[in-house]
N, C-alpha and C positions, 0 to 999 in steps of 0.2 A: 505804156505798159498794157498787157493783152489784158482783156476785161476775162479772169477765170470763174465758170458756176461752176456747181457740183448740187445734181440732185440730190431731192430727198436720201430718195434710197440705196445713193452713194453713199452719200452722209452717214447713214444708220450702218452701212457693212464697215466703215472704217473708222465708227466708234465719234464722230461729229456731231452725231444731233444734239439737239437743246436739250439740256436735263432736267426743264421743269414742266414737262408736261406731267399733270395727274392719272393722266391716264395710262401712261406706262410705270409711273413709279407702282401707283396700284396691280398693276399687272405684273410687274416684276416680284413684288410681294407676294402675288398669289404664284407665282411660278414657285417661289423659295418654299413658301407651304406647301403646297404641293409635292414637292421632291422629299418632304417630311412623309414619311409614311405609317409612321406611328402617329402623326397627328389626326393623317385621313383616318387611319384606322377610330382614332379616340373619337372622331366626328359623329364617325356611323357607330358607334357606341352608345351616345349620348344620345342620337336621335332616338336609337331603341330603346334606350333605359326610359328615356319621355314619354315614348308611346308606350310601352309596357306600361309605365305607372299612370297613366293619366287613360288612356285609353282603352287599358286591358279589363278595367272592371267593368267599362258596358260591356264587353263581351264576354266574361265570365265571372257571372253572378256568386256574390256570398253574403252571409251576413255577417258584418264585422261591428256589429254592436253588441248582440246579445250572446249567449255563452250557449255552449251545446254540449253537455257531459256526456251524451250519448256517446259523440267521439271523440271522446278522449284519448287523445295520442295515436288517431287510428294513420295506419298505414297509409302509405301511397297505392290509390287503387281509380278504379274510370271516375269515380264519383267525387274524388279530393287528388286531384294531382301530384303534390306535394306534399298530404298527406293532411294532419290537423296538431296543433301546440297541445297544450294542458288543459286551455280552457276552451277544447272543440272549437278553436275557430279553423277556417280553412287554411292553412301556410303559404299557398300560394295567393288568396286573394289576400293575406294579411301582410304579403311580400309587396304586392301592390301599393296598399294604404300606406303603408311604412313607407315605399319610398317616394311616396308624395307629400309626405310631412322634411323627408330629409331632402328633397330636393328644392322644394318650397324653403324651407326653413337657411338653406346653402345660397340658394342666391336671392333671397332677399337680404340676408346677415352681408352680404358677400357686396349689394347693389348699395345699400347703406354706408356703410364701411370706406366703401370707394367713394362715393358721395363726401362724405364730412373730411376724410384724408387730405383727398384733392383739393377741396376750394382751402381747408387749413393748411397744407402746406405750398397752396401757391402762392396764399397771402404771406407766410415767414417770407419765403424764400424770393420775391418782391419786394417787399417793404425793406427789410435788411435790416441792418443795426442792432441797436439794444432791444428791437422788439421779437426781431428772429431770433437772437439767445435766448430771453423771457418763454417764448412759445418753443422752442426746440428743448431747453430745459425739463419743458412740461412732456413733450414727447419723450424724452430719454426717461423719465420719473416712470411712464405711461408702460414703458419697453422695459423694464426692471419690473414689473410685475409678476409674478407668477401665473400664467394664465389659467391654466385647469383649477387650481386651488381657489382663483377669484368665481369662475363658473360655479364650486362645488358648493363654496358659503352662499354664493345670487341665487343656485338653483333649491338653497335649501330652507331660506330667506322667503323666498317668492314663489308663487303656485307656478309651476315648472309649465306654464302653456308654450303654444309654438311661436306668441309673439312676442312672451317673457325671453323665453329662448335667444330669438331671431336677435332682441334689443341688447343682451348679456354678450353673445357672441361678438357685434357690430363695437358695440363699444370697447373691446379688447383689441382688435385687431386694426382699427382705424391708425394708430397710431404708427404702424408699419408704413402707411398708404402714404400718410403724411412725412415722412422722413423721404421716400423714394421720388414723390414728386414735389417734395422740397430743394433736392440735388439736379432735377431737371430744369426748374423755373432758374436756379441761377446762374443756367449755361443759358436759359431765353431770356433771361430778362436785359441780355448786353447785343441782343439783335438787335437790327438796323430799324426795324417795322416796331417795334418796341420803344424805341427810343423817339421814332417819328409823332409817334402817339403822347408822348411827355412834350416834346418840344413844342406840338399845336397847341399843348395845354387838355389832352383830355385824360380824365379819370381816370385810377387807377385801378376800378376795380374794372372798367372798361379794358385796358389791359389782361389785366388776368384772366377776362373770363370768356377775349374777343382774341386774344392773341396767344396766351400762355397755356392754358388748360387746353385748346385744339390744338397747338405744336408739341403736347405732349402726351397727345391723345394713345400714342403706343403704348409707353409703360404703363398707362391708366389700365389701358383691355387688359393687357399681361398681367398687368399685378389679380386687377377684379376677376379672371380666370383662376388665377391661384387661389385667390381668396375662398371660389366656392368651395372646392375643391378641399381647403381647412377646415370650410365654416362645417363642412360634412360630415369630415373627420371629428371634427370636432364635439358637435350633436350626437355620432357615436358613440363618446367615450364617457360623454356624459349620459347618455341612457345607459351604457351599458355597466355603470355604475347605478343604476336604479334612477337616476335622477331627469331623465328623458320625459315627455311626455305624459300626461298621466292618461291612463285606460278610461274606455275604450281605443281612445286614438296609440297610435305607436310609430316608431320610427325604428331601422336597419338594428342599430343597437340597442334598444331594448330588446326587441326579438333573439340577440344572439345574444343576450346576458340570461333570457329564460330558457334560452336552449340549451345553457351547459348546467339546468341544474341536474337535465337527463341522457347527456351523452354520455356519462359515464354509468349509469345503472341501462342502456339498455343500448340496439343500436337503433338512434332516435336521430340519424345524418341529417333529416329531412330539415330540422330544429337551427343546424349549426351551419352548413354549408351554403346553403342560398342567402342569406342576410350577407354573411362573412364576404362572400365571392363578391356580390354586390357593392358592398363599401369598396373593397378593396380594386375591384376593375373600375368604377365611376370614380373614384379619385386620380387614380393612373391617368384616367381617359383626359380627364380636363388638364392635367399635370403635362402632357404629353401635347396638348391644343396650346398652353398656354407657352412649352417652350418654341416651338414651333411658329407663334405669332410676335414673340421676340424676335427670333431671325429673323421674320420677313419682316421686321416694321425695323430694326437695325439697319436690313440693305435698303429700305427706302428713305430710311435718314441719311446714309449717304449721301444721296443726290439730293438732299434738299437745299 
């Protein structure tokens, strides 16, 4: 029988190559994101929002501690951009501070959260038996909460700082983390590289934490992107019920809870539109990354 090769690069046009190169599953995934155009867009969004917030106050100085009744409520004019709140501060450098509390406060809640979810639901969903009921029980308990209402009594309980905050947030939402990479571990835990690992006799938290948690390193990013994304929303809604941050610091939503107490006695846009727009486009943006890095980590599970 004739000895038949077939190049490389035959190979690859008629769909033969090996499918576990990482370097093309990688690349495949970035092409998928990529052809996402609302995600690039949320990318170059997020970059700006960072540099705006973290960067824009060395270049445009204010003071966001002490109070200036002089301008009070004064216009948008060369001297205040965006004009000044009730209590003379500047609204665009106060747009700044705020969204370094809210984005600070988003993914750290957001880094936490995914943290304790992860390693708690890949130990259920490993272990099995009456201990995954025991711990999954306590998850389903954890998801029948009411979550705003649990924030409302914590934030009112406790001095409302950004790390009370960050800890109230994290604690709420872990329980999500942990149910979705509970349902991941128990399609990995029947792999072969899984199984090899039990039969040499080693550890099982070697397992989880060498095999299981990096083969389900996608839904971890996608979830932890949504998660900032709430934890934002979520900071919002609780300042913008008074119970955000206390003064001088601030965050998106208290600025737009003091801004309607004079949108309606005067036109005072400067107070309600930039906070508002802010929340509202930086949640999209991460929302719109995080669907977008599901599809591509979906098509590189495929070929795994």
């Amino acid at each position: 029988m004739a000895d038949v090769t077939i190049s490389s690069a035959r190979a690859t046009e008629l769909g033969l190559a090996p499918a576990g190169k990482p370097r093309g599953m990688i690349r495949r995934a970035w092409e998928v994101f990529a052809e996402n155009k609302l995600a690039l867009a949320g990318v170059g969004f997020v970059i700006f929002i960072f540099l705006f917030c973290f960067l824009g106050p060395v270049f445009y100085h204010t003071n966001q501690v002490n109070t200036d009744l002089e301008t009070y409520l004064c216009h948008p004019s060369g001297s205040h951009l965006l004009g000044c709140d009730d209590l003379g501060y500047d609204e665009l450098g106060r747009l700044m501070i705020g969204g370094q509390t809210s984005l600070e406060v988003g993914l750290a809640a957001a880094l936490i959260s995914v943290l304790i979810g992860t390693l708690y639901g890949a130990i259920s969903g490993f272990v099995g038996g009456a201990v995954d009921a025991v711990m999954m029980r306590i998850v389903d308990a954890g998801l029948s909460i009411p979550g705003l209402m649990v924030i409302i009594i914590l934030s009112v309980i406790f001095h409302p700082t950004p790390l009370v905050i960050i800890l109230i947030i994290a604690f709420l939402y872990w329980f999500g983390v942990a149910r979705l990479v509970r349902g991941e571990t128990l399609t990995l835990r029947t792999r072969e590289y899984v199984q090899a690992v039990r039969v040499i006799g080693g550890r099982p938290m070697r397992s989880v934490l060498r095999h299981i948690i990096p083969n389900a390193i996608g839904t971890i990013i996608v979830q932890g992107t949504f998660a900032v994304a709430d934890s934002i929303l979520t900071l919002s809604g609780v300042g913008f019920l008074g119970l955000g941050v206390a003064p001088p610091a601030t965050d998106w939503g208290s600025m737009l809870s003091g801004g309607l107490n004079y949108i309606q006695g005067g036109n005072y846009w400067w107070l309600i539109y930039p906070p508002g727009v802010a929340i509202i486009l930086t949640c999209i943006a991460f929302n719109f990354i995080g669907d977008a890095l599901r599809d591509a980590f979906e098509t590189r599970l495929q070929r795994r």
